[in-house]
C-alpha positions in Angstrom: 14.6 1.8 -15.1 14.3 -0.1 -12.0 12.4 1.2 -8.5 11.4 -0.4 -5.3 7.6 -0.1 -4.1 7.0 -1.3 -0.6 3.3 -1.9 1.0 3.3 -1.5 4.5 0.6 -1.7 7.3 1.9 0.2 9.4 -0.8 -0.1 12.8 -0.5 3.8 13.5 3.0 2.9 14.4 2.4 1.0 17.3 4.4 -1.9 17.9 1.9 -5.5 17.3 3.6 -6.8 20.3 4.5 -4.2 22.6 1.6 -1.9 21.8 3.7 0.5 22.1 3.6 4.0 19.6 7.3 3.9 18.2 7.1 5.9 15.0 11.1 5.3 14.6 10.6 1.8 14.4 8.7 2.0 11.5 10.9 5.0 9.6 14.3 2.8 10.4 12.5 -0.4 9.0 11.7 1.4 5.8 15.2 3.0 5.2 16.6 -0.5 5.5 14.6 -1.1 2.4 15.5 1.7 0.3 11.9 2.1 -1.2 11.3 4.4 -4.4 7.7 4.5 -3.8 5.5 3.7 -0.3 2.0 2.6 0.3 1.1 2.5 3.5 -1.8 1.7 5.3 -3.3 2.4 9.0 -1.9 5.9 9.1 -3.4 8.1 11.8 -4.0 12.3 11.7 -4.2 14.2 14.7 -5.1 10.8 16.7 -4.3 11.4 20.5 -2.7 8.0 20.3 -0.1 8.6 17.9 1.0 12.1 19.9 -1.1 13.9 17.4 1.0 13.5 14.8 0.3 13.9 11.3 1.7 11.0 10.0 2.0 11.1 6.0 4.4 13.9 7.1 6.3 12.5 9.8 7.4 9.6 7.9 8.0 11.5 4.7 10.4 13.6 6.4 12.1 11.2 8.1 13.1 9.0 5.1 13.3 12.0 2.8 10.3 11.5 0.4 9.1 14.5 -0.4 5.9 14.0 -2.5 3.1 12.7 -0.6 -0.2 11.8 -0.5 -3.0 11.1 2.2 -6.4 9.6 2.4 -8.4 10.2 5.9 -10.7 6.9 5.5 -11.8 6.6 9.3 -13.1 9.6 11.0 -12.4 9.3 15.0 -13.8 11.4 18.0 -10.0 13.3 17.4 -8.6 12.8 14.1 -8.8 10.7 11.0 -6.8 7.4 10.0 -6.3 6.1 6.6 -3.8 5.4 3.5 -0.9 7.1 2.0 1.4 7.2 -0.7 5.0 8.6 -0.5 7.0 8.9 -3.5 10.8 9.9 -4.4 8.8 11.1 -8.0 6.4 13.4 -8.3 2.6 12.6 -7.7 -0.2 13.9 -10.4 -3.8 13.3 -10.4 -4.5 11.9 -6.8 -7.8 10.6 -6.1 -10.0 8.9 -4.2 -12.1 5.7 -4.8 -15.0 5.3 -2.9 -15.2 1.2 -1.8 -17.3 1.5 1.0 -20.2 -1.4 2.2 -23.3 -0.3 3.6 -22.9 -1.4 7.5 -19.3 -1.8 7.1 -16.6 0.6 8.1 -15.5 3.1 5.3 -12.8 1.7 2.4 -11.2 3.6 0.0 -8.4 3.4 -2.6 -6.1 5.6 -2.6 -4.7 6.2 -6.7 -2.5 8.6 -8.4 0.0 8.7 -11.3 4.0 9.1 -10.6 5.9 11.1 -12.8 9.1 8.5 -13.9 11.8 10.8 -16.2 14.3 8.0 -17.2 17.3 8.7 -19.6 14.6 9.0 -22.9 11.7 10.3 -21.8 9.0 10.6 -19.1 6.9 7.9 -17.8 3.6 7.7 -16.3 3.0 4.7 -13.5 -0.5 4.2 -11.8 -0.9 3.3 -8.4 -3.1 2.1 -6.5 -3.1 1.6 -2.9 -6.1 -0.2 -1.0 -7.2 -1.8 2.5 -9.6 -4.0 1.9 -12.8 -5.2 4.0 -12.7 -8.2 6.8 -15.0 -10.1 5.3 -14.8 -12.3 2.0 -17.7 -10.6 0.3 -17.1 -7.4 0.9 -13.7 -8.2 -0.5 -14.7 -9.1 -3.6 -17.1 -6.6 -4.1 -14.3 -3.7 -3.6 -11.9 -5.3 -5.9 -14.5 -5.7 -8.9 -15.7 -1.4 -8.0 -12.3 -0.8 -8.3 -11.7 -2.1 -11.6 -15.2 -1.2 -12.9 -14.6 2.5 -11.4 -13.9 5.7 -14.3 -10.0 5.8 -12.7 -8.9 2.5 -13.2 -11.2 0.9 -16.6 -9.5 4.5 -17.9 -6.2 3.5 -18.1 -4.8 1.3 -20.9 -3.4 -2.0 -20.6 -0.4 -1.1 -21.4 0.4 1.5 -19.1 2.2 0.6 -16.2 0.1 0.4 -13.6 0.7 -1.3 -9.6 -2.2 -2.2 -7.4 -1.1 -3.1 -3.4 -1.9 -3.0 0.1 -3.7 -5.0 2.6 -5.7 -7.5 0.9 -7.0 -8.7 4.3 -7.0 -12.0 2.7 -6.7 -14.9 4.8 -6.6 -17.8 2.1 -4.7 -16.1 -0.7 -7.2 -16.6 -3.0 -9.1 -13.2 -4.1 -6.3 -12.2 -6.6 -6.6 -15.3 -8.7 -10.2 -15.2 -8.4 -10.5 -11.2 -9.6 -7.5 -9.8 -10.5 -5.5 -12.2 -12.9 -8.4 -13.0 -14.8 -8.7 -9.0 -15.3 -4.6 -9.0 -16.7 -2.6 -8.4 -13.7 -0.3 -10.1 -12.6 0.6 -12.0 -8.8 4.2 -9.9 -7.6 5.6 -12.3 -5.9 2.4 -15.0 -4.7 1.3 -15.5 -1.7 3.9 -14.2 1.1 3.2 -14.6 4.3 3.2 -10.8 6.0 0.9 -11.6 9.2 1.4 -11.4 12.2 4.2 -10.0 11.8 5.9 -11.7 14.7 5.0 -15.1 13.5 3.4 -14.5 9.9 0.7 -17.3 8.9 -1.2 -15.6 6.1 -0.9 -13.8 3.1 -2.7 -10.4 3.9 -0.6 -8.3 2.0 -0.3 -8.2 -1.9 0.9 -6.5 -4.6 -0.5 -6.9 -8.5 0.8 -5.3 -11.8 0.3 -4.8 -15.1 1.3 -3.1 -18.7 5.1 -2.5 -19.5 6.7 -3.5 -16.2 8.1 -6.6 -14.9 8.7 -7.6 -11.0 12.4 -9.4 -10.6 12.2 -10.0 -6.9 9.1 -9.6 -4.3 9.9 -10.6 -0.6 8.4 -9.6 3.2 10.8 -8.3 4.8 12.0 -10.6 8.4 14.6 -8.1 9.6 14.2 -8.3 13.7 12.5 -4.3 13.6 10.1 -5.3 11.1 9.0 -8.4 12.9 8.3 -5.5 16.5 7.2 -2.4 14.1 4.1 -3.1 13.8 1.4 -6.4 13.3 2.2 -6.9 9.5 5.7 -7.4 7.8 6.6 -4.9 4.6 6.4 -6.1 1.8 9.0 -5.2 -1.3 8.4 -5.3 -4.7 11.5 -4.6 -7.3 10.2 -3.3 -10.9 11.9 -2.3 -14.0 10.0 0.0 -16.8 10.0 -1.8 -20.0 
């Protein structure tokens, strides 16, 4: 069985060159992907700037994915911002993984198991969606407590299992240097996803692992996605061994 997985930052919806809030820009440059499964990042929660809008809903509804998930990382005067995870299959066991750096502002991964019934039987796929820290340390340090933590070390190696989001990783590096040597596997190498109207690094990534294989990985340069927001999507297409 094949399905598309998309990470997106999605900057509260507001445009990276406009600064403008257009949530539609965002929703129209998904649909063009046809994505099975979404993680997003910067998603805001009651924030004045984003009209108060609860956003894990707003965009679930407007491309039709019904099973959702939210993580309010960053508490604001008004509302909460964070990470989500929309689905077209059902979400189980949704969690929270505490990566957070003394002095530095709150990380967290956002994981959960999807519910894939192909044409023999049902199939479990972890996921894993993550912002990582700004600096190179900090980095390296919430990668390795992610794959140390009870959630992930939990899960066998050969359960399908998809770790993405912003890396904020400006030389490409930190997957190579943490993840590969830990069994998963690069979807795609580095692609270069920021700034979005011009992209120069490799912030974005997506890593995988157990009985799946990627046949295509891309960012996405439609002319929306390049306004949207300050980082390009990027698409991932898996098939279920």
């Amino acid at each position: 069985m094949r399905f598309r997985l998309v990470t997106y930052n999605i900057h509260k919806g507001i445009g990276g060159v406009d600064r403008r809030y257009r949530p539609e820009r965002i929703a129209e440059a998904l649909r063009s992907l046809e994505p099975d499964i979404l993680f997003l990042q910067e998603v805001d929660d009651g924030v004045p700037r984003s009209q108060g809008h609860r956003q894990v809903d707003w965009f679930g509804e407007a491309l039709q994915m019904e099973h959702r998930a939210f993580q309010a990382n960053v508490k604001l005067r008004r509302g909460h911002y964070g990470n989500a995870i929309l689905s077209r299959f059902p979400l189980a066991d949704v969690e929270n993984i505490d990566l957070s750096i003394p002095f530095k502002k709150r990380r967290q991964a956002l994981a959960a198991h999807c519910r894939v019934t192909t044409e023999e039987h049902q199939r479990t796929l972890a996921l894993f969606n993550v912002h990582l820290g700004l600096a190179g340390f900090e980095r390296t340090i919430q990668l390795r407590r992610l794959l140390s933590s009870r959630t992930l070390a939990g899960i066998r190696a050969t359960t399908a299992l998809v770790l993405g989001g912003d890396f904020n990783d400006v030389w490409g590096n930190l997957g190579r240097r943490v993840l590969e040597s830990e069994g998963l596997q690069s979807a795609g190498g580095n692609i270069l996803t920021f700034p979005a109207f011009r992209p120069l690094r490799p912030l974005d990534r997506i890593f995988y692992r157990g009985r799946l294989s990627c046949s295509n990985c891309f960012g996405s340069r439609s002319r929306l996605a390049h306004r949207a927001s300050d980082h390009l999507p990027l698409v991932a297409d898996f098939d279920l061994l």
